[in-house]
C-alpha positions in Angstrom: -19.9 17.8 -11.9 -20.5 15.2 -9.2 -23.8 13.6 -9.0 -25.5 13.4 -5.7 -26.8 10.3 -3.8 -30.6 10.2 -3.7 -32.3 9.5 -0.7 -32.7 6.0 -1.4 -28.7 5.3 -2.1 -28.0 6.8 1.1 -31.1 4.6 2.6 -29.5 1.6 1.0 -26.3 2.6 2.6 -27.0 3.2 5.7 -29.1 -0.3 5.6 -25.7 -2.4 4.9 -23.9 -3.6 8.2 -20.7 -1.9 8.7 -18.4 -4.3 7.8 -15.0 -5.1 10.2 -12.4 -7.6 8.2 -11.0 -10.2 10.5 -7.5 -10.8 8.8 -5.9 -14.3 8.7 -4.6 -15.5 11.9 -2.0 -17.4 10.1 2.2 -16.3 9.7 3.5 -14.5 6.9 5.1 -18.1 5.9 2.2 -20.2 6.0 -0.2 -17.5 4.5 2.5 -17.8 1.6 2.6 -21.8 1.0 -1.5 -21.5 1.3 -1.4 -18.3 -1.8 1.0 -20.8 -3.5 -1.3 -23.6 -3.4 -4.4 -21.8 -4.1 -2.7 -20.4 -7.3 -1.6 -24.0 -8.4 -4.6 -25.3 -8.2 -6.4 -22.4 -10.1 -4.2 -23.0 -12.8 -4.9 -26.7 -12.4 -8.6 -25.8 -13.2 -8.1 -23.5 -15.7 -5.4 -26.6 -17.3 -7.8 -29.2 -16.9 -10.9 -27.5 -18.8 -8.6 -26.3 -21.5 -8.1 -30.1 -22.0 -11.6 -30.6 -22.0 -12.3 -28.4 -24.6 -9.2 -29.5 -26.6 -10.6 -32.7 -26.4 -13.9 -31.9 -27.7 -12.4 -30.3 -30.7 -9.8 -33.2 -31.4 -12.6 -35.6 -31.6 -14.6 -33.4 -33.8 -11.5 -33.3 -35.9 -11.0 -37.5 -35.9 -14.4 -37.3 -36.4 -14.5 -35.3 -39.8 -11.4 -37.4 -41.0 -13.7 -40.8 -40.9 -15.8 -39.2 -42.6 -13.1 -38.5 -45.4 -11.8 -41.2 -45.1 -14.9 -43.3 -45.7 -16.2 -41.3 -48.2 -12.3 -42.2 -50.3 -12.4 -45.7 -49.5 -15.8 -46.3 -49.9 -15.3 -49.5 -51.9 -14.1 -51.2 -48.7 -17.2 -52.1 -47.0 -15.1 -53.9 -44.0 -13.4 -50.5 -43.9 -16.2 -48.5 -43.7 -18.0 -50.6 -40.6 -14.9 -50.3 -38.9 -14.5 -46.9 -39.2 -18.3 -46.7 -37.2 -16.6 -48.9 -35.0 -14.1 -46.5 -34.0 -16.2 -43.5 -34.4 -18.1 -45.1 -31.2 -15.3 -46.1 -29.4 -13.9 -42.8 -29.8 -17.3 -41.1 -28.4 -16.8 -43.2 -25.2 -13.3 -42.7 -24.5 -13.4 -39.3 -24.9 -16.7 -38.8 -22.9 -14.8 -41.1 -20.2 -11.9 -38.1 -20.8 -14.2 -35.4 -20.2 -15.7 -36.9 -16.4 -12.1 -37.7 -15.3 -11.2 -34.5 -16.2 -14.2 -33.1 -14.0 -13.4 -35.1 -11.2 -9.7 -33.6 -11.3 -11.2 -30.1 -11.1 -13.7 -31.0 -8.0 -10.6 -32.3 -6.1 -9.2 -28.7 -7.0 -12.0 -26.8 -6.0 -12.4 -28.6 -3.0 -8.6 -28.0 -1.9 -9.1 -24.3 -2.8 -12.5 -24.6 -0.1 -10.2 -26.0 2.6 -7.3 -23.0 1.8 -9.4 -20.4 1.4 -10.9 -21.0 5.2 -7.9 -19.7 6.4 -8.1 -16.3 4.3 -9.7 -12.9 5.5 -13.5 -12.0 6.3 -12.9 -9.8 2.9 -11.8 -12.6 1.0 -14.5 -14.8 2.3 -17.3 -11.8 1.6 -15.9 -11.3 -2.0 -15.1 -14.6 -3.3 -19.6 -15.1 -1.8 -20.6 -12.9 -4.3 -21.1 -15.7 -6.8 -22.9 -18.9 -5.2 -21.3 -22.5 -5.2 -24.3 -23.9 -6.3 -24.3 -21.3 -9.6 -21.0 -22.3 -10.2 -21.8 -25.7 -10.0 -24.4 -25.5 -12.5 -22.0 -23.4 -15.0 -19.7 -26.7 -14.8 -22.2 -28.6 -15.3 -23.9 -27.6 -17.8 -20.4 -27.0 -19.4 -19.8 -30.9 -18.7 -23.2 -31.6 -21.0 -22.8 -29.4 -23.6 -19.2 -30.7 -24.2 -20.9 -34.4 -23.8 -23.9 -33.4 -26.3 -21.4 -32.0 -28.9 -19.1 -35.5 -28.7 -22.5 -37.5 -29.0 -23.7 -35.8 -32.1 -20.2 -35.8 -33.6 -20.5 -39.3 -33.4 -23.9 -39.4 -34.7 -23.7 -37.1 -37.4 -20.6 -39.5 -39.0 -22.3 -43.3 -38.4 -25.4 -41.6 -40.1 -22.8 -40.6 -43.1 -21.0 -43.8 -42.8 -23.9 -45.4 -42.9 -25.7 -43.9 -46.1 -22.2 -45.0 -47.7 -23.0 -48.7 -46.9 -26.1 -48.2 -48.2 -25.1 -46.8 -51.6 -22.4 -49.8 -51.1 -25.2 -52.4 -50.7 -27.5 -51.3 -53.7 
């Protein structure tokens, strides 16, 4: 059985401006070559995060083999500091990895901006529903976190490499 609309849902409907879509004022060709780019540079966004998250969890990976293999060659004490060397180095560059990567994916969503002016009232009204600025702060925050994790990767194995030079020096 159907349920009714209460008062108030046809209240709230009645409220909402009738909507009119204004479709694209552009050809059949060039409403094509704009779909085409929009979709590349999607998948441009959705390429360059993957790598971003890949790259997190390599370094977490190199991270756990210094560990190993300072723990197996914990004799070498010129070893060892080298290996907290790299651990550091490795923190930067792939910190440096992770902003570049961010950069690339601001130039995409900025290209998608500039297509997607040329798109319908609909599409504009739907693709509103979530904020900019919300997304923005989803990157973000995304961006941190994946930081964060790299910087206590990094952390967590100098404080292990270090102990090691310790037990080394006593």
């Amino acid at each position: 059985m159907a349920k009714e609309p209460k008062d108030s849902d046809n209240k709230e409907i009645s409220d909402e401006e009738p909507f009119e879509n204004t479709p694209s004022d552009l050809d059949e060709f060039t409403h094509a070559e704009l779909l085409l780019m929009h979709d590349r540079s999607s998948k441009s966004i959705l390429f360059a995060k993957n790598i971003q998250w890949r790259s997190v969890g390599s370094s977490l990976l190199v991270f756990a083999a210094i560990t190993a293999i300072a723990f197996f060659s914990s004799s070498d004490k010129f070893l060892v500091n080298l290996l907290g060397v790299l651990t550091i180095l490795l923190a930067t560059g792939v910190i440096f990895v992770l902003i570049m990567y961010q950069f690339w994916q601001f130039n995409e969503i900025a290209r998608i901006v500039e297509l997607e002016k040329h798109f319908s009232s609909l599409y504009l009204k739907i693709r509103d529903i979530k904020s900019r600025r919300e997304g923005n702060i989803h990157r973000y925050t995304l961006l941190l976190f994946m930081c964060v994790i790299v910087i206590l990767g990094a952390f967590v194995t100098n404080v292990v490499i270090a102990r090691m030079i310790q037990t080394l020096n006593a």
